[in-house]
C-alpha positions in Angstrom: 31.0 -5.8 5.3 31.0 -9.6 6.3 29.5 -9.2 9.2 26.3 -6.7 8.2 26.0 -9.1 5.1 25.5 -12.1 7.5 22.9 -9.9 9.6 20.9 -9.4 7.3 21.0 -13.0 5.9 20.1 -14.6 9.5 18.6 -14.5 12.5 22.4 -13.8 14.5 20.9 -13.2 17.0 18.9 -15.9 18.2 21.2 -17.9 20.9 21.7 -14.3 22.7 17.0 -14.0 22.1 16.3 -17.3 23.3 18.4 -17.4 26.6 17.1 -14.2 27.6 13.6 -14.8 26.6 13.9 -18.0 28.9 15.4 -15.7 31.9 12.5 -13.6 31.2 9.4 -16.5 31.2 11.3 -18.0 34.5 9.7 -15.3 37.0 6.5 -16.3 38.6 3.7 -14.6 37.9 1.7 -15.1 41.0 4.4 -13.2 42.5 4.2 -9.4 43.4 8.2 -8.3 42.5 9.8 -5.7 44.4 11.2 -2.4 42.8 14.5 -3.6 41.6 13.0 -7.2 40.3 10.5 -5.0 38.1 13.0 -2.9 36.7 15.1 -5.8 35.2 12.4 -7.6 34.4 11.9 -4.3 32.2 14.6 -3.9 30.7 14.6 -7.6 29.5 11.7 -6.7 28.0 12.6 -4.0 26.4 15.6 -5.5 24.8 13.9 -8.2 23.4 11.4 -5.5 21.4 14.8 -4.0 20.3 16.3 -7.4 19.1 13.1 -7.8 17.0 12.6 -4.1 15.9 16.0 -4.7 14.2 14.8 -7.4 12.0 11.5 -5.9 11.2 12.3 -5.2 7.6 13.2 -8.6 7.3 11.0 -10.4 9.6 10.6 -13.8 7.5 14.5 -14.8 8.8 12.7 -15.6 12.4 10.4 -17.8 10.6 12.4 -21.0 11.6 13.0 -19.9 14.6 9.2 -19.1 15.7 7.9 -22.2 16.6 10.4 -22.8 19.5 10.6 -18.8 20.6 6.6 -18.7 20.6 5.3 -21.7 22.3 7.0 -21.0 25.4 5.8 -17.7 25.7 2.1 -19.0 24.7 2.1 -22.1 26.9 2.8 -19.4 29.9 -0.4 -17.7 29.0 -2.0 -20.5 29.4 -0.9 -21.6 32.2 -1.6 -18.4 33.4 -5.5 -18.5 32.4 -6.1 -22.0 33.5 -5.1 -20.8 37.2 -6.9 -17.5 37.5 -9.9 -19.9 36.1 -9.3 -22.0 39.1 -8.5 -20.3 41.2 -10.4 -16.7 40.5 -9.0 -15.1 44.0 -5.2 -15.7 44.1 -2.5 -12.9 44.2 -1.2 -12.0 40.6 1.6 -9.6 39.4 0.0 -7.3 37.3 3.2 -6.1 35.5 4.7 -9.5 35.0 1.2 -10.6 33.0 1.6 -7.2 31.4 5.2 -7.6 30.0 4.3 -11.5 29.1 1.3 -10.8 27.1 2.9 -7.1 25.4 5.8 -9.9 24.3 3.2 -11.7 22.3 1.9 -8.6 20.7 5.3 -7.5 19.5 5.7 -11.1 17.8 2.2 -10.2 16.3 3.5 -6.1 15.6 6.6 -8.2 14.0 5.0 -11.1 11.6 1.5 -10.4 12.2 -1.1 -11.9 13.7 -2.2 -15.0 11.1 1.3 -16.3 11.4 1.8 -16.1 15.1 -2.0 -17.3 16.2 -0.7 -20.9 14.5 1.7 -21.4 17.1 -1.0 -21.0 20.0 -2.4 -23.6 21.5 -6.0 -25.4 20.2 -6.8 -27.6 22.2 -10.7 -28.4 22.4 -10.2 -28.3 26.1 -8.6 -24.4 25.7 -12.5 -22.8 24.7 -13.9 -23.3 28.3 -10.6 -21.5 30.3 -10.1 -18.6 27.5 -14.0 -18.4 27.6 -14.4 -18.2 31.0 -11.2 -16.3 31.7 -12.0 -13.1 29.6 -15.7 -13.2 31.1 -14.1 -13.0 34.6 -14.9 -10.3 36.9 -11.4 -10.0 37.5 -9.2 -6.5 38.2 -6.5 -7.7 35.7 -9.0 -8.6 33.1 -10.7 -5.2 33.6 -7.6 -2.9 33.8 -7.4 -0.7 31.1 -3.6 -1.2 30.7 -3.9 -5.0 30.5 -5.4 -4.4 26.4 -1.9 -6.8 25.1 -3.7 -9.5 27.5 -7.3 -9.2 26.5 -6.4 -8.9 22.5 -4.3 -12.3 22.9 -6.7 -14.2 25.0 -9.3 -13.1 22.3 -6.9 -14.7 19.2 -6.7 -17.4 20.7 -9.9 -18.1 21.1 -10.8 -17.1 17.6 -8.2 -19.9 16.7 -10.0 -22.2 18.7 -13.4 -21.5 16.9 -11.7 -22.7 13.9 -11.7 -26.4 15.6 -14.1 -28.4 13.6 -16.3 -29.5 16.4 -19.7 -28.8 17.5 -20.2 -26.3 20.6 -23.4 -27.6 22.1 -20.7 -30.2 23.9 -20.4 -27.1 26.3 -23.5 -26.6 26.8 -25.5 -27.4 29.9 -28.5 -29.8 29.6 -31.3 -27.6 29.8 -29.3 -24.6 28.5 -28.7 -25.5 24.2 -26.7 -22.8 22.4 -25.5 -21.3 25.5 -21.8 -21.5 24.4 -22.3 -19.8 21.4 -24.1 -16.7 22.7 -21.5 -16.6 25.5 -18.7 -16.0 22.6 -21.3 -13.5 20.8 -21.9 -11.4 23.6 -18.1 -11.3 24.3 -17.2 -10.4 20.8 -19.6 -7.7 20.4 -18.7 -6.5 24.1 -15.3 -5.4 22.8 -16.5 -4.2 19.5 -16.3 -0.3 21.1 -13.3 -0.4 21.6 -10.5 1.6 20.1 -7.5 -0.6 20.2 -6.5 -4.0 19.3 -9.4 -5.6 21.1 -12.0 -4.6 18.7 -9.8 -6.2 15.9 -9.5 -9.3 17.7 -13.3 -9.6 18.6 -13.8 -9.0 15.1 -11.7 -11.7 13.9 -13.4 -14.3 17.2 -17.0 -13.6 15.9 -16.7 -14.2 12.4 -15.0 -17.4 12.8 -18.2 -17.8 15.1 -20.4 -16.9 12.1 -18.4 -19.4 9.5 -18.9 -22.2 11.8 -21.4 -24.8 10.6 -23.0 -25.0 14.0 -23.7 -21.3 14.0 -24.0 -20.2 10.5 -27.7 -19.4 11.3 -26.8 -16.6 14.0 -25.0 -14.5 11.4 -28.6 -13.6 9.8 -29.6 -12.1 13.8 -26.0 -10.0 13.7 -26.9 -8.8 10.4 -30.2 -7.4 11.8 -28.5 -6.3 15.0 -25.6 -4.3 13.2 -28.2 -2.8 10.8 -30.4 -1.3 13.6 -26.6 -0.3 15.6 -25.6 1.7 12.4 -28.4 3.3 11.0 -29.9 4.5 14.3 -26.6 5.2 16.9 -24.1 5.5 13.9 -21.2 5.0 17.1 -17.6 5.1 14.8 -16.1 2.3 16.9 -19.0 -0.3 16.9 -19.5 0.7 13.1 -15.8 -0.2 12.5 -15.9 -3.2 14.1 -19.0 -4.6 12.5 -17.8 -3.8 9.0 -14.8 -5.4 10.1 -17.1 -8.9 11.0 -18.1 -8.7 7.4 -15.0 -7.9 5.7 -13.7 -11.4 7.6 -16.9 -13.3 6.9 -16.8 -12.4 2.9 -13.5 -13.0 2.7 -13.4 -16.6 4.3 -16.7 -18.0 4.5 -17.6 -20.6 2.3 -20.4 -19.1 -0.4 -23.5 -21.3 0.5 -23.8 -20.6 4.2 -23.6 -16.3 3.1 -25.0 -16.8 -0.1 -28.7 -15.3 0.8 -26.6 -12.4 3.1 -24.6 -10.7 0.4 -27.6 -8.3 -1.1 -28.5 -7.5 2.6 -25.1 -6.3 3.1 -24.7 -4.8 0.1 -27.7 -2.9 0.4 -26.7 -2.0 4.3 -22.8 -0.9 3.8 -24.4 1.2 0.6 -27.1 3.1 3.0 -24.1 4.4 5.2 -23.4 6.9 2.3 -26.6 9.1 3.9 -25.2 8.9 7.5 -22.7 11.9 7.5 -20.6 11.1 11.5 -19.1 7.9 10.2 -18.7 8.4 6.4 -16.2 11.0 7.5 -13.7 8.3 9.5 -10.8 7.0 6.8 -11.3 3.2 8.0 -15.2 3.2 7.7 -15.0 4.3 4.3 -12.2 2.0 3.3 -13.8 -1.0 5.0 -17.2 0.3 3.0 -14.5 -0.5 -0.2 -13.2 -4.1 0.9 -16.8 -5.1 1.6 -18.6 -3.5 -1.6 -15.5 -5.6 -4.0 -16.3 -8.9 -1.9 -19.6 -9.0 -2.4 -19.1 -7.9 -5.8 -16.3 -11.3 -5.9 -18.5 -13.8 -4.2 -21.4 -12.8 -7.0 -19.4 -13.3 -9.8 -18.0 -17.1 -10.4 -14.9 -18.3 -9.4 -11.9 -16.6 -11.8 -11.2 -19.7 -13.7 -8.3 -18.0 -15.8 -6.8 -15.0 -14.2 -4.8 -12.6 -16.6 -6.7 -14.5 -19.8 -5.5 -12.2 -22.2 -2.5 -12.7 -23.0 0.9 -13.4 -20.8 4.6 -14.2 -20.9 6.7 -17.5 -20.3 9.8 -17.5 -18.7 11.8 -17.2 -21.9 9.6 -13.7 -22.5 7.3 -15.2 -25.0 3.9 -14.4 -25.7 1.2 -16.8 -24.5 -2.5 -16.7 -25.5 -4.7 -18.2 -22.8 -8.5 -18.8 -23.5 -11.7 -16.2 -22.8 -13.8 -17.3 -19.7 -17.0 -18.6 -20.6 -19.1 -16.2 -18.6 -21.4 -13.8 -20.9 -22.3 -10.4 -20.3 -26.3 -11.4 -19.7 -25.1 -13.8 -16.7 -23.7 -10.7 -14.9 -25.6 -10.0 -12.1 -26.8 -6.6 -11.6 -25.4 -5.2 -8.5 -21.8 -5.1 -10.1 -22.7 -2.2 -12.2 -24.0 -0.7 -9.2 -20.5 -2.1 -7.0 -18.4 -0.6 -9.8 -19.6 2.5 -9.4 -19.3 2.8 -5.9 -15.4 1.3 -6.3 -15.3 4.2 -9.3 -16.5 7.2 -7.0 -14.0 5.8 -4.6 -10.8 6.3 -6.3 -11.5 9.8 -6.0 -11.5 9.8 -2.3 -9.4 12.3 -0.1 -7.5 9.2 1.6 -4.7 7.2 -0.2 -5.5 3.7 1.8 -9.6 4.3 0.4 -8.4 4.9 -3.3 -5.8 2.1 -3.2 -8.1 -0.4 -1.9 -10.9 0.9 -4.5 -8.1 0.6 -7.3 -7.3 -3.4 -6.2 -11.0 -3.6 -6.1 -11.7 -2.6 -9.4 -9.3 -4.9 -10.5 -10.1 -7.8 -9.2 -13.6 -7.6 -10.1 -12.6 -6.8 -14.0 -10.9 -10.3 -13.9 -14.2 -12.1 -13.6 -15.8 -10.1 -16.0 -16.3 -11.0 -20.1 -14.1 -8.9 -22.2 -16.6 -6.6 -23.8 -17.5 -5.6 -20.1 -14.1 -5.4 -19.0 -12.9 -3.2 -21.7 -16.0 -0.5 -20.5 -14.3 -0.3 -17.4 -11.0 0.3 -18.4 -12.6 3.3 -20.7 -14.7 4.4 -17.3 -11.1 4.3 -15.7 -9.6 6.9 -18.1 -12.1 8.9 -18.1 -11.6 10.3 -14.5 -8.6 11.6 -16.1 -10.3 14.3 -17.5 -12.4 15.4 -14.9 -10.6 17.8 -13.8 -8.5 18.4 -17.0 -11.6 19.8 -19.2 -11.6 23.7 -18.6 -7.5 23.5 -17.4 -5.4 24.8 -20.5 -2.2 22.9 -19.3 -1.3 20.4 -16.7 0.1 23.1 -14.1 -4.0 24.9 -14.5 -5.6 21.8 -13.0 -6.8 22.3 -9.3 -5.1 20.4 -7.0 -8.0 18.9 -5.8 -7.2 16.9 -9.0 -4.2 14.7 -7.1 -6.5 12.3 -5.2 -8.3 11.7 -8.8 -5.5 11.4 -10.7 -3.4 9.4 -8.3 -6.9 7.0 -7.5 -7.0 7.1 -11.4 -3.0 6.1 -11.8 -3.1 3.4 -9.0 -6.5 1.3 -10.9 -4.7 1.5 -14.2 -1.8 -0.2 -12.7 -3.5 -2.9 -10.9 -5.0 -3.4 -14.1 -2.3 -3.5 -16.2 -0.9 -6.1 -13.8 -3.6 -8.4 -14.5 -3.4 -7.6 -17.6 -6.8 -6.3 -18.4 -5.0 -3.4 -20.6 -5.9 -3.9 -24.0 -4.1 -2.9 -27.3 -6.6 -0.2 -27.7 -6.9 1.6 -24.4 -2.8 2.0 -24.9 -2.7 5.5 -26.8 -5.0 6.8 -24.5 -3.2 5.5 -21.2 0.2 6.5 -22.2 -1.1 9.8 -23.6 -2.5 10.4 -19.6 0.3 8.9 -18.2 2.7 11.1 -20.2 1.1 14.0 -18.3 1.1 12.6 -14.8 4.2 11.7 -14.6 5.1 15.5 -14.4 2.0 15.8 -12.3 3.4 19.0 -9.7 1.2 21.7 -8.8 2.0 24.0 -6.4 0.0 25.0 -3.6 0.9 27.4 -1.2 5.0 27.4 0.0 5.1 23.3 -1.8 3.4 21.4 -4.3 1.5 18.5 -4.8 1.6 15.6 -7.0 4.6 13.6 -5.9 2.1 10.3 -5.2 0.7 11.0 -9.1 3.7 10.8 -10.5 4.9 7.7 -8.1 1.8 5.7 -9.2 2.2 6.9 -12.8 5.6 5.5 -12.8 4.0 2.0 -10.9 1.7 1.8 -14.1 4.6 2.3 -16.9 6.4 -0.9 -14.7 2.9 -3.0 -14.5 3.0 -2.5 -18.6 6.5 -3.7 -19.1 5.8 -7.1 -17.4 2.5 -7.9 -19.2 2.3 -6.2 -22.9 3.9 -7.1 -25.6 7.0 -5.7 -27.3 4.4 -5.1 -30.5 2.3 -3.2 -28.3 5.1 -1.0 -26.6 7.1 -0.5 -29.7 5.6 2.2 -30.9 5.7 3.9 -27.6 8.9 3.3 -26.5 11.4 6.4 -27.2 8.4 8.7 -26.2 8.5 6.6 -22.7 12.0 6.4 -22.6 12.3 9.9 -22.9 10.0 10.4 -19.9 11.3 7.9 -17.4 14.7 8.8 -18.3 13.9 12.7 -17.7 11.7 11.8 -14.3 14.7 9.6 -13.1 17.2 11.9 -13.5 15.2 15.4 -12.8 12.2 15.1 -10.3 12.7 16.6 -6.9 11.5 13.5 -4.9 14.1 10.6 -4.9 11.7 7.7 -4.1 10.2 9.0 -7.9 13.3 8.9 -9.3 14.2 5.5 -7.9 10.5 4.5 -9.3 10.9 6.1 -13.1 14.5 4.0 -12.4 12.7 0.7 -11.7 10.2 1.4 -14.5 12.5 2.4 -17.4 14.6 -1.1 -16.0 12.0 -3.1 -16.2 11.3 -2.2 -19.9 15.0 -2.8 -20.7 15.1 -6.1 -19.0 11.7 -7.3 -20.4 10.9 -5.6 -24.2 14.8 -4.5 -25.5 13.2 -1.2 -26.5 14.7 1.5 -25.2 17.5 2.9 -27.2 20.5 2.8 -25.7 19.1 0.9 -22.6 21.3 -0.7 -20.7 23.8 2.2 -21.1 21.7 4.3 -19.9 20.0 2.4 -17.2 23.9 1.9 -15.7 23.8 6.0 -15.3 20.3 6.4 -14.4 20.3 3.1 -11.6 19.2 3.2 -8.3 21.8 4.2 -6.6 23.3 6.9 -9.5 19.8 8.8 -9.0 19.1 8.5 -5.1 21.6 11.7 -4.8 20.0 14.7 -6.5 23.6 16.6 -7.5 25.0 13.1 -9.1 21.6 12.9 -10.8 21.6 16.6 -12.1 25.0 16.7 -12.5 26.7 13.5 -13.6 23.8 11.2 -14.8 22.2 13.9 -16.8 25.1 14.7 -19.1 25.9 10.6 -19.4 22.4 9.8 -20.7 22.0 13.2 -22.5 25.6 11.8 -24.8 23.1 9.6 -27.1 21.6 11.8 -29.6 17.6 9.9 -28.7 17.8 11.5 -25.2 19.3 15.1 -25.8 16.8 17.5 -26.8 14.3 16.0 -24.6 16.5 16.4 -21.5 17.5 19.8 -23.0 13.9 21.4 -22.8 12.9 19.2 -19.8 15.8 21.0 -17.9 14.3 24.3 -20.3 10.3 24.1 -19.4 10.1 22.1 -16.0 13.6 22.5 -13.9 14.3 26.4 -14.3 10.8 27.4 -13.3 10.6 25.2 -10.3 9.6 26.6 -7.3 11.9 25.5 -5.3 15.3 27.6 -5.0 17.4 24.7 -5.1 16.3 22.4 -8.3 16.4 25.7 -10.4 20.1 26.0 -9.0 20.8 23.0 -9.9 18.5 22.7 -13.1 21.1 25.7 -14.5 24.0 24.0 -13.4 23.1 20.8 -15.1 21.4 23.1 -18.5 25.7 23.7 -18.6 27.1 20.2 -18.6 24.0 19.5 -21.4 25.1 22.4 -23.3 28.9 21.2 -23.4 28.2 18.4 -25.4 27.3 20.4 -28.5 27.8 23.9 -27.2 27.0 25.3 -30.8 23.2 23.8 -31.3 22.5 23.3 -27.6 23.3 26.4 -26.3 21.4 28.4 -29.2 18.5 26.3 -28.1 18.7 27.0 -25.2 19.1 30.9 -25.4 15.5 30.9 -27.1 14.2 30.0 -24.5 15.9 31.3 -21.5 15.4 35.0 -22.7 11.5 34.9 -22.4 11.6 33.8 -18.6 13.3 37.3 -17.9 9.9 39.2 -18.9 7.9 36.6 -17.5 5.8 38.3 -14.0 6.4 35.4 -12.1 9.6 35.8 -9.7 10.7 32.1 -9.8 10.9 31.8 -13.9 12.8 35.4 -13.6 15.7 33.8 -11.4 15.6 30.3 -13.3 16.7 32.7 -16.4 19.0 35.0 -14.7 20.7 31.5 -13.2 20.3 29.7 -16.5 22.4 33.1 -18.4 24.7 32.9 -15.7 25.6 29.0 -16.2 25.4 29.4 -20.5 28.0 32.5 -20.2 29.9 30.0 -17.5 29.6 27.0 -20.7 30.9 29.1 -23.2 34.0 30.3 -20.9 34.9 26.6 -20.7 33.7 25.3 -24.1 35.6 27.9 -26.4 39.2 29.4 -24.7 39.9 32.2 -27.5 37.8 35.2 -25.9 37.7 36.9 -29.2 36.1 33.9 -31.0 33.9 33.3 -27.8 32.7 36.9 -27.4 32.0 36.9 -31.6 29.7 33.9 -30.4 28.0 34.8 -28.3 26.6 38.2 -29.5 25.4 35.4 -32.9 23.3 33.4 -30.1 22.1 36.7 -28.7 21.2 38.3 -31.6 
């Protein structure tokens, strides 16, 4: 146990990393190896991917370590480019420049790409030899399995248009702004691209475009990538161009993109008409990021985020002052950017609703309060759109998961900047009451299990932000739910979530009765196994009187009519170990209900009886020994 505790607490490993990485970088790379040489130098490769795949989950314990494991690696890049720049004809090992470079993309893979790009070099010098290097008509800079070399070259030289100094020193006398179209046309000449490289030229031309030097060229791409989209509509180029603007909103300062943000707005908005790249996931979700930033850079800077109210360390409450901006200084495009971010949430793809659901968010943080709460109302109200002509929850289609979960995942990023008022709280809980048993089956499974994760992210969210006042007179009706969802669902990662949410609750309000009992039988490691959860947990929780019947005709109206084989197995088994605990009133209860599923026409609420009869007649052989007194009551219960 020592020894996995210090793995996982340091980088162990790094004495055995950096020797062999130096081994590795020693091998000349204007040298063409023979069989054997290659195959080592491949398998050193490949065990120092391995070394770092193993820390992936914790990659922050290289972080002291990455300054003297990257430079080396970077500096022989360099190197590297400097000579082919000087020297365009000489020999070169192809597969040597391939491991080197596919090194540096596994650091990026590992701790991504804005933490490793500060240990390359930036050097005002560097633009002309990674400039003139990736415009080479060179075999290796060509070949289409030398990507890992083209995407670092391109990083870096995004990096070193960061350098606050004025391009036109490159330029040739008669020649003025030659430098800067040479690192346009570069940049948009790997925008087509379906790999790394596009990402990378994205990133090199809106540093171009945030330059001060060049801050007028951004105006010409805009005109450029609206003729490229609205008449060739290529997915690729699209994606990369929405990717320029996503980087150039986020970054840029205000003034230079200032008269650019209703262009873009207005462009990004018109792709909702072209059909061939609306239907790609990252179009759309880039479509999202770039709609909230322009939305963000309208609105004035936040100047108190989470103004409503908020808690001190010691858990208690804190008022914080309104913003000063007024509904009439609003501009109009939000209403028309919220209701694109609104639509959104109800898209098909999880990483398009989640990033509408931040969005929506984040905008309502710079709004006034009276405009804020109108969103939070528009938010809830997607609850219903499918809920309307559905008698119960298990009626809704199931086209109804990507609104509910869209729905679910807003609330909760509003919740945690606190933009939940007192009075949308009936309403929420009420919804999220029904989502977290949000499981409708389609077909041989069911759908839902992302509903009722994201409804248990929003019942956390509301635990760190509301106050107990607030809560209080929802909190047996939640602990009820979280308690039942943590012990019963199917999925575990759902019962480790309605775990985290009913602890957070505990930890942060006191309200839960009986919390920190129970949360000691419900915890995360009690419910990751589904038979301790049914079996042990269940029975534990279900010993305080606040829990029992709710459990009771969870197990009753949810477990025995599951559709799959195996929770109604064990939904009958754990209906027993309830039932000992007061065999007289539980087990009556019980019978009441487990009766009518024998006439019912559906096959799976016909076994959950028969298994459910089974386990009672199993309760009462253990729960009373004399068989006369046993036999008398059971006829009373069936009768």
């Amino acid at each position: 146990m020592a020894d996995e505790e210090s793995f996982f607490t340091a980088f162990n490993r790094y004495k055995e990393f950096s020797e062999l990485q130096a081994e590795f970088l020693s091998v000349d790379l204007f040298a063409v190896p023979n069989a054997e040489e290659e195959r080592v130098e491949e398998q050193q490769y490949k065990k120092l991917c391995l070394i770092l795949d193993e820390y992936q989950e914790q990659s922050y314990l290289l972080d002291p370590y990455l300054d003297q494991l990257i430079q080396p690696v970077v500096e022989r890049v360099k190197y590297f480019t400097r000579t082919v720049v000087a020297e365009p004809g000489r020999t070169v090992s192809h597969s040597r420049v391939q491991f080197l470079t596919l090194l540096i993309y596994h650091y990026v893979k590992f701790r991504g790409h804005k933490t490793i790009v500060r240990f390359f070099p930036h050097e005002i010098d560097d633009l002309g030899v990674a400039l003139n290097y990736l415009r080479l008509e060179d075999e290796i800079v060509r070949s289409q399995y030398q990507w890992a070399l083209r995407y670092v070259v391109l990083l870096w030289l995004s990096l070193i248009c960061k350098i606050p100094f004025n391009l036109s020193q490159f330029d040739e006398p008669d020649s003025v702004g030659q430098t800067a179209a040479a690192i346009e046309s570069l940049g948009k000449q790997y925008l087509d691209r379906a790999g790394l490289e596009r990402e990378g030229a994205a990133l090199l031309l809106s540093r171009l475009y945030m330059r001060k030097d060049t801050e007028s060229e951004f105006g010409a791409f805009m005109n450029w990538a609206s003729v490229h989209i609205q008449s060739r509509g290529e997915v690729l180029v699209t994606i990369g161009i929405l990717q320029v603007f996503s980087e150039v909103l986020k970054a840029s300062p205000l003034d230079r993109i200032r008269d650019e943000l209703p262009k873009i707005l207005a462009l990004v908005t018109s792709m909702d008409h072209i059909k061939s790249p609306n239907s790609n996931t990252m179009i759309r979700k880039y479509k999202v990021k770039i709609v909230s930033r322009v939305g963000l850079r309208m609105l004035p800077p936040n100047p108190n985020a989470g103004r409503r109210k908020g808690k001190t360390l010691t858990g208690e409450e804190a008022e914080t002052h309104e913003t000063g901006l007024l509904e009439s200084d609003v501009p109009e495009e939000i209403e028309q950017i919220l209701e694109e971010l609104l639509q959104s949430l109800e898209d098909k793809d999880t990483v398009v609703r989640y990033s509408a659901a931040k969005a929506i968010a984040r905008i309502t943080e710079h709004l006034p309060s009276s405009f804020s709460s109108q969103i939070v109302d528009s938010v809830l109200a997607l609850f219903a759109v499918h809920s309307i002509t559905a008698a119960a929850l298990y009626d809704v289609p199931a086209i109804a998961e990507y609104t509910w979960h869209g729905v679910c995942l807003a609330c909760a990023e509003l919740a945690r900047r606190n933009q939940i008022t007192d009075s949308h709280m009936p309403d929420l809980v009420e919804w999220l009451s029904k989502a977290l048993y949000f499981d409708i089956r389609k077909g041989s499974h069911s759908v839902g299990s992302n509903v009722r994760d994201a409804a248990a992210y929003v019942l956390w969210a509301l635990a760190r932000t509301q106050n107990a006042a607030t809560l209080r007179p929802h909190a047996t009706d939640l602990a009820n739910r979280l308690a039942s969802v943590a012990i019963y669902d199917r999925e575990i990662h759902i019962r480790r979530a309605a775990s985290a949410a009913y602890q957070e609750h505990v930890g942060r309000t006191s309200l839960f009765p009986h919390g920190i009992d129970v949360l000691a039988k419900t915890d995360f490691y009690s419910v990751s196994i589904r038979r301790n959860a049914f079996l042990v947990a269940a029975p534990g929780v279900a010993k305080h009187p606040e829990y029992r019947e709710f459990l009771l005709n969870h197990v009753l109206n949810v477990v025995l009519r599951h559709w799959n084989v195996s929770m109604r197995e064990l939904g009958s088994q754990s209906l027993r170990n309830l039932c000992l605990i007061d065999l007289e009133d539980m087990a009556s209860k019980a019978l009441q209900k487990v009766i009518p599923l024998l006439e019912s026409i559906d096959p799976a609420d016909v076994h959950g009886g028969l298994i459910a009869l089974t386990e009672l007649g199993l309760a009462f052989q253990t729960g009373i020994q004399d068989l006369g007194l046993r036999n008398e009551k059971l006829r009373d219960h069936v009768a």
